[in-house]
Biopython code that builds the backbone (N, CA, C, O; Angstrom):
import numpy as np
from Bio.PDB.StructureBuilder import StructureBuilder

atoms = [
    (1, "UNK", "N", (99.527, 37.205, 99.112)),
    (1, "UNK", "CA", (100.771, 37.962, 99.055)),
    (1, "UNK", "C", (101.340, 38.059, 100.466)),
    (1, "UNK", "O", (100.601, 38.298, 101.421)),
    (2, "UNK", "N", (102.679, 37.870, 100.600)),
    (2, "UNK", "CA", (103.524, 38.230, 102.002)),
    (2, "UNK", "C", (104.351, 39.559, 101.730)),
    (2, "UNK", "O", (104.230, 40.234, 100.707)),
    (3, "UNK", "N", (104.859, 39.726, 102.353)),
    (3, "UNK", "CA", (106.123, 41.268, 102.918)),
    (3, "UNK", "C", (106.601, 40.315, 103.854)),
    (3, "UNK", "O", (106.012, 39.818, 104.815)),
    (4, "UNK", "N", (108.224, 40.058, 103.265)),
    (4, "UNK", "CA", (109.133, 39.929, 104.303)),
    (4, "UNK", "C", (110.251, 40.855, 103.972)),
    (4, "UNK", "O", (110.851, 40.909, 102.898)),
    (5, "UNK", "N", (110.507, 41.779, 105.339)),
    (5, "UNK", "CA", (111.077, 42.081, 105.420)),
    (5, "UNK", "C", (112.291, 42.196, 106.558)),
    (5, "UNK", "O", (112.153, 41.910, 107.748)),
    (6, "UNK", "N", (113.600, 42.717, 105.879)),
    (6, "UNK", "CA", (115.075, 42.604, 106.549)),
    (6, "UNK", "C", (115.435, 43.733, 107.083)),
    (6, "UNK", "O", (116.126, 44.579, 106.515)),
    (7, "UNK", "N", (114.883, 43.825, 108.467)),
    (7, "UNK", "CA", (115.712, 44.892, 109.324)),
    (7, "UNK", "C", (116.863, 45.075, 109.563)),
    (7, "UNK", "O", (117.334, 44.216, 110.308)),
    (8, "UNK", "N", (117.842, 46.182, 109.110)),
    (8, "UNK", "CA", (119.460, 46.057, 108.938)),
    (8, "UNK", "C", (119.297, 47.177, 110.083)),
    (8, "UNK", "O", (118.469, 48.079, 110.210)),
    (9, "UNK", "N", (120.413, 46.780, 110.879)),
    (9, "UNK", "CA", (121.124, 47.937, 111.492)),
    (9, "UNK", "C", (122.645, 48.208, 111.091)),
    (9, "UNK", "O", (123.501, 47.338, 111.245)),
    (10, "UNK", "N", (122.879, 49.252, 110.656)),
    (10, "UNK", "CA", (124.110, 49.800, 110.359)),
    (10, "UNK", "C", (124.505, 50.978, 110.754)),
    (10, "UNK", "O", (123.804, 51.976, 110.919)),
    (11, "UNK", "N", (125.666, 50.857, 110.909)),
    (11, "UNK", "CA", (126.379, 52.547, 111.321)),
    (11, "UNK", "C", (126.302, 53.772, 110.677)),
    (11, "UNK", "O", (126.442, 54.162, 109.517)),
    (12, "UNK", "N", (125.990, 54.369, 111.957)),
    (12, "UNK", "CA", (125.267, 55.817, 111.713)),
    (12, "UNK", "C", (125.918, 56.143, 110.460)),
    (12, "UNK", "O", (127.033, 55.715, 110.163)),
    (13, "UNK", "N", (125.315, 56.798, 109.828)),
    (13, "UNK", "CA", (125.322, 57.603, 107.987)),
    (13, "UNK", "C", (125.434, 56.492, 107.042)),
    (13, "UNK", "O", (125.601, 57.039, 105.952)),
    (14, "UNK", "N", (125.433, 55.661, 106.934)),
    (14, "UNK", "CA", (125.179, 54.368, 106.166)),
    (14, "UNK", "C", (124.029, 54.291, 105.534)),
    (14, "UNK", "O", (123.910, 54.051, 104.333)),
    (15, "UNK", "N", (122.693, 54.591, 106.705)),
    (15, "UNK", "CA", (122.049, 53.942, 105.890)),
    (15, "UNK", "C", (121.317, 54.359, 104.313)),
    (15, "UNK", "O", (120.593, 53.722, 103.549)),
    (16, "UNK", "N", (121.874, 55.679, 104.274)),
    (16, "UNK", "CA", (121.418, 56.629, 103.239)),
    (16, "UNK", "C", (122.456, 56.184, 101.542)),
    (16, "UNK", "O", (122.231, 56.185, 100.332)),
    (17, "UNK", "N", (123.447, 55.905, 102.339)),
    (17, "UNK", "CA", (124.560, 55.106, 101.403)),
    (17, "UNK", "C", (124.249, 53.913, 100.620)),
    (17, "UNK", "O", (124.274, 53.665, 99.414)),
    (18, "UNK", "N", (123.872, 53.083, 101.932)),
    (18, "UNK", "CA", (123.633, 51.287, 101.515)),
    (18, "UNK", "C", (122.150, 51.332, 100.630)),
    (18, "UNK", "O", (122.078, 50.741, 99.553)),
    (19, "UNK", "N", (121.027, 52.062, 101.169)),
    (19, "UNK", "CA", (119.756, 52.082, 100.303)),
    (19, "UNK", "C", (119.567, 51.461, 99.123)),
    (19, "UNK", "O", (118.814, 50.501, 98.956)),
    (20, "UNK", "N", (120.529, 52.215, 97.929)),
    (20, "UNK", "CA", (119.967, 52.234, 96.487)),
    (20, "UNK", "C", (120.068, 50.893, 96.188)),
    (20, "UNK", "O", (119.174, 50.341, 95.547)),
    (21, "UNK", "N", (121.328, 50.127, 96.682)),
    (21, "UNK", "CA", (121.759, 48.979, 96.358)),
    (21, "UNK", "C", (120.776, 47.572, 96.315)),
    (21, "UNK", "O", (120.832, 46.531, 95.660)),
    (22, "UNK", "N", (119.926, 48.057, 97.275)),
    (22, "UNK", "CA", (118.458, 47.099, 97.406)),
    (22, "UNK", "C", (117.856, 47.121, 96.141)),
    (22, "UNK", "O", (117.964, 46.157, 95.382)),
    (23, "UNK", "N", (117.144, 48.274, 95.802)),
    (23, "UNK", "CA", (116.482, 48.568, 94.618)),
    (23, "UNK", "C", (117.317, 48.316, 92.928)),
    (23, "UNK", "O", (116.659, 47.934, 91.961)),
    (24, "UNK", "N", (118.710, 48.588, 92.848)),
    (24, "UNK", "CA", (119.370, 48.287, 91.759)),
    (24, "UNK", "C", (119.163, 46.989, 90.758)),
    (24, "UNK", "O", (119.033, 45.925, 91.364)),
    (25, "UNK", "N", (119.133, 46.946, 89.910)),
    (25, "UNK", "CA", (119.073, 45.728, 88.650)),
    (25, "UNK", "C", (120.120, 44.607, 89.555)),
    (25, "UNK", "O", (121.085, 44.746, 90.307)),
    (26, "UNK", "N", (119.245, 43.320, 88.955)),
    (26, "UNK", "CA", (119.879, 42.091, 90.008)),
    (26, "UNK", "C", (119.230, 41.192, 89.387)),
    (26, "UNK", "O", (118.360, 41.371, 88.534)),
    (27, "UNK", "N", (119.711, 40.013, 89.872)),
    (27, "UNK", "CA", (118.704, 39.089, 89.517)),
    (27, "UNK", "C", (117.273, 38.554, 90.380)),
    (27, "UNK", "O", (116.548, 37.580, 90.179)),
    (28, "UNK", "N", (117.230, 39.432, 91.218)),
    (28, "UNK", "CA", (116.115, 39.464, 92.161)),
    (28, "UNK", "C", (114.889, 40.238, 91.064)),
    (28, "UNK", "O", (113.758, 40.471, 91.490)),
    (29, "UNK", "N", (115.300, 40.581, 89.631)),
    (29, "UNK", "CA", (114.539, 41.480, 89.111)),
    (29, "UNK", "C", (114.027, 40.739, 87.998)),
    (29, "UNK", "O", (113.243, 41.356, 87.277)),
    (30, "UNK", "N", (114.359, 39.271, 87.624)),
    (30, "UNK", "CA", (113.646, 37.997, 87.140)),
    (30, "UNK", "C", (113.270, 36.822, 88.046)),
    (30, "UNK", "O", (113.095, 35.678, 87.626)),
    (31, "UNK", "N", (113.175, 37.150, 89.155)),
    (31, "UNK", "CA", (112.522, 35.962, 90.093)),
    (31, "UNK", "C", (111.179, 35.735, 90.149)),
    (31, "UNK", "O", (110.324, 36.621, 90.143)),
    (32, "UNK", "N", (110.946, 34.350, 90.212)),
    (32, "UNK", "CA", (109.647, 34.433, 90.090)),
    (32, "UNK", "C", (108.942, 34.708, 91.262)),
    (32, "UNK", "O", (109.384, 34.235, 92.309)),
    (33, "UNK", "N", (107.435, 35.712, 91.292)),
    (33, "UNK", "CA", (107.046, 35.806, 92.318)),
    (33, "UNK", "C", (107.204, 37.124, 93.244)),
    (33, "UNK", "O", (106.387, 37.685, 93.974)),
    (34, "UNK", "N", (108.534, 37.408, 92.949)),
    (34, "UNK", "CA", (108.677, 38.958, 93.753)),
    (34, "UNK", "C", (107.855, 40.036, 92.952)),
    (34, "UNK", "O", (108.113, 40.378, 91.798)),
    (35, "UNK", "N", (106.951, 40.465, 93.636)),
    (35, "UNK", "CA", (106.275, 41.993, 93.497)),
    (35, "UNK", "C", (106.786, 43.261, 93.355)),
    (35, "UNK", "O", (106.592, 43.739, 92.238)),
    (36, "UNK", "N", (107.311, 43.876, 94.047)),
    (36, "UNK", "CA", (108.240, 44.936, 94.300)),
    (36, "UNK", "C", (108.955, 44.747, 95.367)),
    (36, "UNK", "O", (108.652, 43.761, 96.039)),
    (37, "UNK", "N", (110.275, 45.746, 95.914)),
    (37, "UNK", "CA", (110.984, 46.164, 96.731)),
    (37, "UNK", "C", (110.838, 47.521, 97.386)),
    (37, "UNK", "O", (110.737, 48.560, 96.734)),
    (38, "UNK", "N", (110.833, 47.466, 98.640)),
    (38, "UNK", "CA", (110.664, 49.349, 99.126)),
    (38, "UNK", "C", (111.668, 49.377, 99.840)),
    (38, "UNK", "O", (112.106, 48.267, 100.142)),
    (39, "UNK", "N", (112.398, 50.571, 100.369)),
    (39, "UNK", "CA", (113.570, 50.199, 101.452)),
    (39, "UNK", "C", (113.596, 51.377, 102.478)),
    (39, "UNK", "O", (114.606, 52.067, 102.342)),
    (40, "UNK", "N", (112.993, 51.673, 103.187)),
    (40, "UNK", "CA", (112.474, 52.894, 104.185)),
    (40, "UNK", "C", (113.499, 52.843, 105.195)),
    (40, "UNK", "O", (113.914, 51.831, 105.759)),
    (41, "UNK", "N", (113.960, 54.333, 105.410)),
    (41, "UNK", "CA", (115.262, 54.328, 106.108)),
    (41, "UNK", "C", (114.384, 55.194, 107.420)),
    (41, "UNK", "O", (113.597, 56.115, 107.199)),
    (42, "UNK", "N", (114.786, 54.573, 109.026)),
    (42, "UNK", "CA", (114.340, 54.677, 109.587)),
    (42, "UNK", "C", (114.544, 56.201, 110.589)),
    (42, "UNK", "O", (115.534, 56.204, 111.320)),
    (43, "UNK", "N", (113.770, 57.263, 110.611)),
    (43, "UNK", "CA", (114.465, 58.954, 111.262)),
    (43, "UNK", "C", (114.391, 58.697, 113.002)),
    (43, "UNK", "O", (113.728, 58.048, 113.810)),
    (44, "UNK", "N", (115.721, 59.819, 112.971)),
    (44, "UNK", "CA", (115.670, 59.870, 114.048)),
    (44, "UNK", "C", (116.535, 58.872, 115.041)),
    (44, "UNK", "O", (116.592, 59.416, 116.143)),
    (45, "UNK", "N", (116.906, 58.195, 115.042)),
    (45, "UNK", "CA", (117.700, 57.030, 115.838)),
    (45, "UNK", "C", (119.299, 57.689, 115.903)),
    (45, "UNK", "O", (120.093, 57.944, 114.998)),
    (46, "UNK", "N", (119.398, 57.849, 117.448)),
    (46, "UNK", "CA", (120.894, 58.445, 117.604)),
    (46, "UNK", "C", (122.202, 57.834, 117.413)),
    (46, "UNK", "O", (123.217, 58.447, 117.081)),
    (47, "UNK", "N", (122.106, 56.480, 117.664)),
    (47, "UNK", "CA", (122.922, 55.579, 117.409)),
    (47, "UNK", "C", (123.348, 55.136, 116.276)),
    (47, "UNK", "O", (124.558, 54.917, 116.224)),
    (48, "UNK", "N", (122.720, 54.930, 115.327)),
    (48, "UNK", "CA", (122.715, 53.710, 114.277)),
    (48, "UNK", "C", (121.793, 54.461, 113.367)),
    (48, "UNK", "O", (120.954, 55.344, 113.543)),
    (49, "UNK", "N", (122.259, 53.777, 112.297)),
    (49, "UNK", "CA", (121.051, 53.746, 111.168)),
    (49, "UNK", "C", (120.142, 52.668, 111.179)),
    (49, "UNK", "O", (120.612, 51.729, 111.821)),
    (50, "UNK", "N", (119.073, 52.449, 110.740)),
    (50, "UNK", "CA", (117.926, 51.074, 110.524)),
    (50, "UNK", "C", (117.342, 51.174, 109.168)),
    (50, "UNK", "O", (116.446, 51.997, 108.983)),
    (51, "UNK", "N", (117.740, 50.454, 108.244)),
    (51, "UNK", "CA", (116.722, 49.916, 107.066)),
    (51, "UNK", "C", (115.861, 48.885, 107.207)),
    (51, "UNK", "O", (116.121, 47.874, 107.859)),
    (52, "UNK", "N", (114.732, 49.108, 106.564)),
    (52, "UNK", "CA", (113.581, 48.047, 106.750)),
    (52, "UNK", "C", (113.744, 47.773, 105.086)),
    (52, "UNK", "O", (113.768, 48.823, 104.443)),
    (53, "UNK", "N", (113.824, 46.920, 104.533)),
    (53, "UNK", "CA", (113.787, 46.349, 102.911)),
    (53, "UNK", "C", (112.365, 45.405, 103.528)),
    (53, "UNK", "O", (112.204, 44.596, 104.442)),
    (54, "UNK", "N", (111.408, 46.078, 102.369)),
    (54, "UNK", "CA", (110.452, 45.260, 102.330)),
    (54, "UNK", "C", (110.252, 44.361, 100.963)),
    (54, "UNK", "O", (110.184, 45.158, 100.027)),
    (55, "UNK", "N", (110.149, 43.209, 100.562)),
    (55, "UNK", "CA", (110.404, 42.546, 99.685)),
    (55, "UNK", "C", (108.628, 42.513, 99.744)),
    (55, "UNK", "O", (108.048, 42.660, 100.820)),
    (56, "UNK", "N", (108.163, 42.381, 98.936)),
    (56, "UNK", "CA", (106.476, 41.833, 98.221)),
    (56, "UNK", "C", (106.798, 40.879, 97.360)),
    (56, "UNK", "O", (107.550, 41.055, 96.401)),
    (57, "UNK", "N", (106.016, 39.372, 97.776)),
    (57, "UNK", "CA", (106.152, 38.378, 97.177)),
    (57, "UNK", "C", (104.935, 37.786, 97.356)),
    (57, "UNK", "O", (104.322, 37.809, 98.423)),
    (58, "UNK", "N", (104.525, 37.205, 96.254)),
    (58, "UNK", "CA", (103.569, 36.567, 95.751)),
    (58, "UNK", "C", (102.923, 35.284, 96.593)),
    (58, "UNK", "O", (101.736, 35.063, 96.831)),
    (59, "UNK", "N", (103.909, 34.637, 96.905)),
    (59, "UNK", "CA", (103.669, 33.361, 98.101)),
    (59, "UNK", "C", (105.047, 33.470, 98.914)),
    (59, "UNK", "O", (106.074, 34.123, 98.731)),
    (60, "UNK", "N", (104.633, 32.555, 99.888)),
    (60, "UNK", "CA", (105.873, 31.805, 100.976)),
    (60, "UNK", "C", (106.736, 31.091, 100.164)),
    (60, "UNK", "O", (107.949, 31.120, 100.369)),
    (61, "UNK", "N", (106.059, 30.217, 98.932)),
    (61, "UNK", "CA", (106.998, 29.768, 98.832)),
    (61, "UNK", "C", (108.198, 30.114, 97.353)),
    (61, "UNK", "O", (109.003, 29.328, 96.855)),
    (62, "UNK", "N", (107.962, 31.300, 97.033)),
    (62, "UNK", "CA", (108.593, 31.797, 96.060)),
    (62, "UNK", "C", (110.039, 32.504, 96.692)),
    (62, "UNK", "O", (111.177, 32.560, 96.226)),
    (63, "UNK", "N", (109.507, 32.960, 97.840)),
    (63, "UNK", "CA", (110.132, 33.555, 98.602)),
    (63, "UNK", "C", (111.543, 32.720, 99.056)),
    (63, "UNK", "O", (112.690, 33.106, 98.830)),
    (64, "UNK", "N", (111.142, 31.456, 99.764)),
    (64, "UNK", "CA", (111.954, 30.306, 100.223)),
    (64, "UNK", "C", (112.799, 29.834, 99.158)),
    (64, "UNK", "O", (114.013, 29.686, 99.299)),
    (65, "UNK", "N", (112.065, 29.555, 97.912)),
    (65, "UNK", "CA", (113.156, 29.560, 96.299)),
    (65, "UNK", "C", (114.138, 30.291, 96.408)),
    (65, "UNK", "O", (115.296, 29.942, 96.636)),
    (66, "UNK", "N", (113.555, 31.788, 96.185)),
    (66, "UNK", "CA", (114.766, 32.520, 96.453)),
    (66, "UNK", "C", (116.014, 32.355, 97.389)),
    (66, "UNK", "O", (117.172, 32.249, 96.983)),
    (67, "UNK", "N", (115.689, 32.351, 98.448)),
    (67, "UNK", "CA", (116.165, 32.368, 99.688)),
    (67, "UNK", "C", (117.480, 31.076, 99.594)),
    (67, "UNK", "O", (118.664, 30.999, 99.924)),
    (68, "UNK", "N", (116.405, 30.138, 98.908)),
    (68, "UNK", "CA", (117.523, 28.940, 98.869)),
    (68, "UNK", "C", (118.646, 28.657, 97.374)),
    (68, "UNK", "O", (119.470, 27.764, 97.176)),
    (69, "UNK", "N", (118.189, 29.961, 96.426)),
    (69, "UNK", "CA", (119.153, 29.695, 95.414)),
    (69, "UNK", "C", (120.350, 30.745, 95.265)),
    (69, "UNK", "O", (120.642, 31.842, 95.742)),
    (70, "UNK", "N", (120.878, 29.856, 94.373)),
    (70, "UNK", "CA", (122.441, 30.477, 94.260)),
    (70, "UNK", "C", (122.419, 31.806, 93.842)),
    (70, "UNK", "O", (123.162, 32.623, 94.384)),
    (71, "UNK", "N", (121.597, 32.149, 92.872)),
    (71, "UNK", "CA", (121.274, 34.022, 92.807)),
    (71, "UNK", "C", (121.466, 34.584, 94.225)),
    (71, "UNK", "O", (122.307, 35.424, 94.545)),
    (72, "UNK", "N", (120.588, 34.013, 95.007)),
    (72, "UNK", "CA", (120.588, 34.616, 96.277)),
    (72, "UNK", "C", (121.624, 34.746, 97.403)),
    (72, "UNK", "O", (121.524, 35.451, 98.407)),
    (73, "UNK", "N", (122.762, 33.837, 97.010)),
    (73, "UNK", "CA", (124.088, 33.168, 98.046)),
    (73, "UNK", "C", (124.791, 34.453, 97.305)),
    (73, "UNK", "O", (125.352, 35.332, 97.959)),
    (74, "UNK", "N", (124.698, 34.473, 95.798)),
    (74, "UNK", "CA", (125.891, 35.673, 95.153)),
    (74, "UNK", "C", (125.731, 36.807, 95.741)),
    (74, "UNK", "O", (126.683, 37.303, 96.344)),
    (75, "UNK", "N", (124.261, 37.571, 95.674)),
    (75, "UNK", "CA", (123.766, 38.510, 95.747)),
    (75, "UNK", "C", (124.360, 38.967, 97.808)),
    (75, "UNK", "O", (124.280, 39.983, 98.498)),
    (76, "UNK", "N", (124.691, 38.101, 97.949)),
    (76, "UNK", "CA", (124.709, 38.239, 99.630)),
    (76, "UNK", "C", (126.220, 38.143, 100.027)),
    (76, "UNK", "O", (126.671, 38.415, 101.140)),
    (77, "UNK", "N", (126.936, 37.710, 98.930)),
    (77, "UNK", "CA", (128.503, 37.306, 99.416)),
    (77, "UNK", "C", (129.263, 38.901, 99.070)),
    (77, "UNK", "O", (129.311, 39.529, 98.012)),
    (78, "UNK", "N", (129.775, 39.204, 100.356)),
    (78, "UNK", "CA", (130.799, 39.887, 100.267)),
    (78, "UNK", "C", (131.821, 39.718, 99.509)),
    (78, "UNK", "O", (132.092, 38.612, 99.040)),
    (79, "UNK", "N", (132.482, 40.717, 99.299)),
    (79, "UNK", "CA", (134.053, 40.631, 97.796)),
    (79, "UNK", "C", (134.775, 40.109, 98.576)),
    (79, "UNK", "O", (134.917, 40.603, 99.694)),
    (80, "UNK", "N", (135.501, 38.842, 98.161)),
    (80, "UNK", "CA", (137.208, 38.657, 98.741)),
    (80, "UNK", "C", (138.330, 39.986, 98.263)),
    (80, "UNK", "O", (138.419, 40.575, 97.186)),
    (81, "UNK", "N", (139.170, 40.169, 99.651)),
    (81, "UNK", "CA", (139.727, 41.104, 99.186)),
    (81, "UNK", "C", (141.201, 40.667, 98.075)),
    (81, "UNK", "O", (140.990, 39.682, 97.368)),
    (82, "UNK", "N", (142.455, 41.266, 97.931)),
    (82, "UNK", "CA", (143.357, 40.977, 97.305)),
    (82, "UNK", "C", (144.249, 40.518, 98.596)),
    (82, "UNK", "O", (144.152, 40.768, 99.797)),
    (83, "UNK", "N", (145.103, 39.784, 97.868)),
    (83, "UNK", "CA", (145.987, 39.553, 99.099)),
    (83, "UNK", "C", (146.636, 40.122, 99.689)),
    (83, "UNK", "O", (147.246, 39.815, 100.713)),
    (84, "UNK", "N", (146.583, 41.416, 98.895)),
    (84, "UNK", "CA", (147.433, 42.871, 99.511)),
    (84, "UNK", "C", (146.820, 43.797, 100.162)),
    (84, "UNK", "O", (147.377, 44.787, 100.634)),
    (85, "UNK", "N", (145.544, 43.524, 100.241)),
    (85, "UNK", "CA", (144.383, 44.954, 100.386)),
    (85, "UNK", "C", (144.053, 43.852, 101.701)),
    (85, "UNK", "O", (144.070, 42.621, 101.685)),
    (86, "UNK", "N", (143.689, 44.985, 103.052)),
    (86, "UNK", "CA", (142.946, 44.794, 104.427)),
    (86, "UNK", "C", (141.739, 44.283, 104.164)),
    (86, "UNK", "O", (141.108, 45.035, 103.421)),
    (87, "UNK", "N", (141.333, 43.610, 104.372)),
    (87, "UNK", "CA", (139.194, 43.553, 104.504)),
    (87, "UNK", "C", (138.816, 44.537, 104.790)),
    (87, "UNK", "O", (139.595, 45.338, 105.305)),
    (88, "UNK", "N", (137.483, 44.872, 104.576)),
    (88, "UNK", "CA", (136.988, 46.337, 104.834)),
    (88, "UNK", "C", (135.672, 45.187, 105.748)),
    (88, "UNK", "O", (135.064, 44.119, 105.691)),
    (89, "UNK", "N", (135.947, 46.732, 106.719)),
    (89, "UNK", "CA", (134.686, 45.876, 108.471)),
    (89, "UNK", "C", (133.507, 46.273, 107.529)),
    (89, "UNK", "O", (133.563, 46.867, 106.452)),
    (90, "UNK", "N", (132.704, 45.918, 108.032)),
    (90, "UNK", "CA", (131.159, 45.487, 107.105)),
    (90, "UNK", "C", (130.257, 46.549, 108.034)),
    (90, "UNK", "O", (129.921, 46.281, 109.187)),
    (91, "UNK", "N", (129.911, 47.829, 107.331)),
    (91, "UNK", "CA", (128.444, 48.608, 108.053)),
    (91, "UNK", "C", (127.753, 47.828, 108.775)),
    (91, "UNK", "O", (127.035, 48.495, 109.520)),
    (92, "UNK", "N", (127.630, 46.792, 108.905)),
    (92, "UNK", "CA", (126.438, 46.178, 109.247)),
    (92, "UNK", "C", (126.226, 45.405, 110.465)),
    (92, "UNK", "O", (126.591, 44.244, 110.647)),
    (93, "UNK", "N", (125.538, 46.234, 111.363)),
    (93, "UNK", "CA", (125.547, 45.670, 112.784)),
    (93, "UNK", "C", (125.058, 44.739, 113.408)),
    (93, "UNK", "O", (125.312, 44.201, 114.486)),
    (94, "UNK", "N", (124.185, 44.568, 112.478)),
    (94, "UNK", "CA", (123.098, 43.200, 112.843)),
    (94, "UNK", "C", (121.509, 43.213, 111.432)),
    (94, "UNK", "O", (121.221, 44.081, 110.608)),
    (95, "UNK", "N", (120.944, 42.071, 111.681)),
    (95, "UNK", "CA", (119.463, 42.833, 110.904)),
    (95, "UNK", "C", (118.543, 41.229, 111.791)),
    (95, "UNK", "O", (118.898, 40.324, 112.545)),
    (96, "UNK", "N", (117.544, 41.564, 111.260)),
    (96, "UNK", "CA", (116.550, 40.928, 111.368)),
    (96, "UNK", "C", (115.491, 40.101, 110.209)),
    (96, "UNK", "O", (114.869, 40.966, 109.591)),
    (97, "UNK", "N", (115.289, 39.347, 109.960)),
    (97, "UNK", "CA", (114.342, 38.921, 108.964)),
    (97, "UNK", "C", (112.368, 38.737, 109.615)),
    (97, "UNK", "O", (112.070, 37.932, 110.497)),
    (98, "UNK", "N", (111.655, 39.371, 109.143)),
    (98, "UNK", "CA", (109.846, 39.461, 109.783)),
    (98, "UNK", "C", (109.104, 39.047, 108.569)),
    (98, "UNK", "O", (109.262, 39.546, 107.455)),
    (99, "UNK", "N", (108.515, 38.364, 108.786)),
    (99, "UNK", "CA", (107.548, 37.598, 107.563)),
    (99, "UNK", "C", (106.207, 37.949, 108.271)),
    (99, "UNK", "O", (105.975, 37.539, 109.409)),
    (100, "UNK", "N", (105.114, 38.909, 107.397)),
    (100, "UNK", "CA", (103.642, 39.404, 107.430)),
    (100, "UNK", "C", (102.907, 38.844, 106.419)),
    (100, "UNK", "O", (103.409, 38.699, 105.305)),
    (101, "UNK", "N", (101.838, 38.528, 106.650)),
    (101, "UNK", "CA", (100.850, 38.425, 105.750)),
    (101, "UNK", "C", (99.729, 39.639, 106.016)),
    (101, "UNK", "O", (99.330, 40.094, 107.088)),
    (102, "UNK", "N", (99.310, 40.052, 104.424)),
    (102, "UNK", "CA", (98.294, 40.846, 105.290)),
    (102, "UNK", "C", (97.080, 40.354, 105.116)),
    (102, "UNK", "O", (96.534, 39.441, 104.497)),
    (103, "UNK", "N", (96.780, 41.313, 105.916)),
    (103, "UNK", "CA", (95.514, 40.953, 107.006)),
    (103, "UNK", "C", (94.491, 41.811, 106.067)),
    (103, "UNK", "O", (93.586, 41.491, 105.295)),
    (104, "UNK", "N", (94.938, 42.787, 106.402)),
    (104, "UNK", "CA", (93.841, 44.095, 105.477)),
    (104, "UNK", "C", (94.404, 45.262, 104.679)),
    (104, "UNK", "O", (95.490, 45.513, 105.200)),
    (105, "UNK", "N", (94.231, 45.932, 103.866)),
    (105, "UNK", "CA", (94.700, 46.980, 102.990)),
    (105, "UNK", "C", (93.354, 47.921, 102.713)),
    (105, "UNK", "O", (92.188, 47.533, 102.640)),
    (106, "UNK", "N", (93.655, 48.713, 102.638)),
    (106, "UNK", "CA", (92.787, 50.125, 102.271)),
    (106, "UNK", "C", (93.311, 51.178, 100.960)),
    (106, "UNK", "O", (94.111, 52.071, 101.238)),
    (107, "UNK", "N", (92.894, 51.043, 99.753)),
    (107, "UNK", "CA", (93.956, 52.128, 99.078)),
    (107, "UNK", "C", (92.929, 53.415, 98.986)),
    (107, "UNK", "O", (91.774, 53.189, 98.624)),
    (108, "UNK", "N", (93.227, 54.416, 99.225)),
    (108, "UNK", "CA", (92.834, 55.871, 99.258)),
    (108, "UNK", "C", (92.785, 56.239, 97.797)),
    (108, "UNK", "O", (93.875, 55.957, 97.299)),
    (109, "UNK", "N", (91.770, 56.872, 96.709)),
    (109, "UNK", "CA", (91.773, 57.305, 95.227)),
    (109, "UNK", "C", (90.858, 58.683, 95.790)),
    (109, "UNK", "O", (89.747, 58.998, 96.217)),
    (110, "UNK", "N", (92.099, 59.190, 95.473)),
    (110, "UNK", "CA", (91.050, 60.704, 95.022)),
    (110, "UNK", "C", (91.082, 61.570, 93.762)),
    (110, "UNK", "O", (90.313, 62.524, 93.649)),
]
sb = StructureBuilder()
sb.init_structure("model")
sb.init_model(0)
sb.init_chain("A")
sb.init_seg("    ")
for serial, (resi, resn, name, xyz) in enumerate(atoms, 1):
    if name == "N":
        sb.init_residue(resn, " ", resi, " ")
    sb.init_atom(name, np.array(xyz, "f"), 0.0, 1.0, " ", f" {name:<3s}", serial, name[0])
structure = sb.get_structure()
């Protein structure tokens, strides 16, 4: 199993906004291979907001499927606006993509 996850930085109060949208029904929710989704919003940061979306996937290369199909291009494309309506600037300041394998796990049962 891997965790890759997408470090977003977005503007301050966002990131409590943008969250749910990770977790929502998609087609990321018949892919093969994905485990779960977590999306931990990061405290404390004066500047900015930070989401970490951790994706759990089964292999590397289920992951890369994804990554390379058209579910995944939709799921990522911003709305065209109308020809009458402004673009709206995008929360989103930057992110990061980190690919882990783990190493070790411990689960706690009491």
């Amino acid at each position: 199993m891997i965790i890759v996850t997408n470090r977003i930085k977005v503007k301050k109060g966002m990131g409590a906004v943008m969250a749910p949208g990770f977790t929502a029904p998609g087609p990321l929710d018949s892919t093969k291979g994905i485990v779960k989704v977590e999306v931990l919003l990061t405290q404390n940061l004066p500047d900015y907001d930070e989401l970490n979306v951790n994706m759990y996937w089964e292999t590397q290369e289920d992951f890369t499927t994804w990554r390379n199909s058209d579910a995944f291009k939709a799921a990522h494309k911003r709305p065209e606006p109308s020809s009458d309506e402004t673009p709206k600037e995008s929360p989103i300041i930057g992110s990061e993509i980190i690919t882990y394998d783990i190493a070790a796990t411990k689960e706690i049962t009491k």
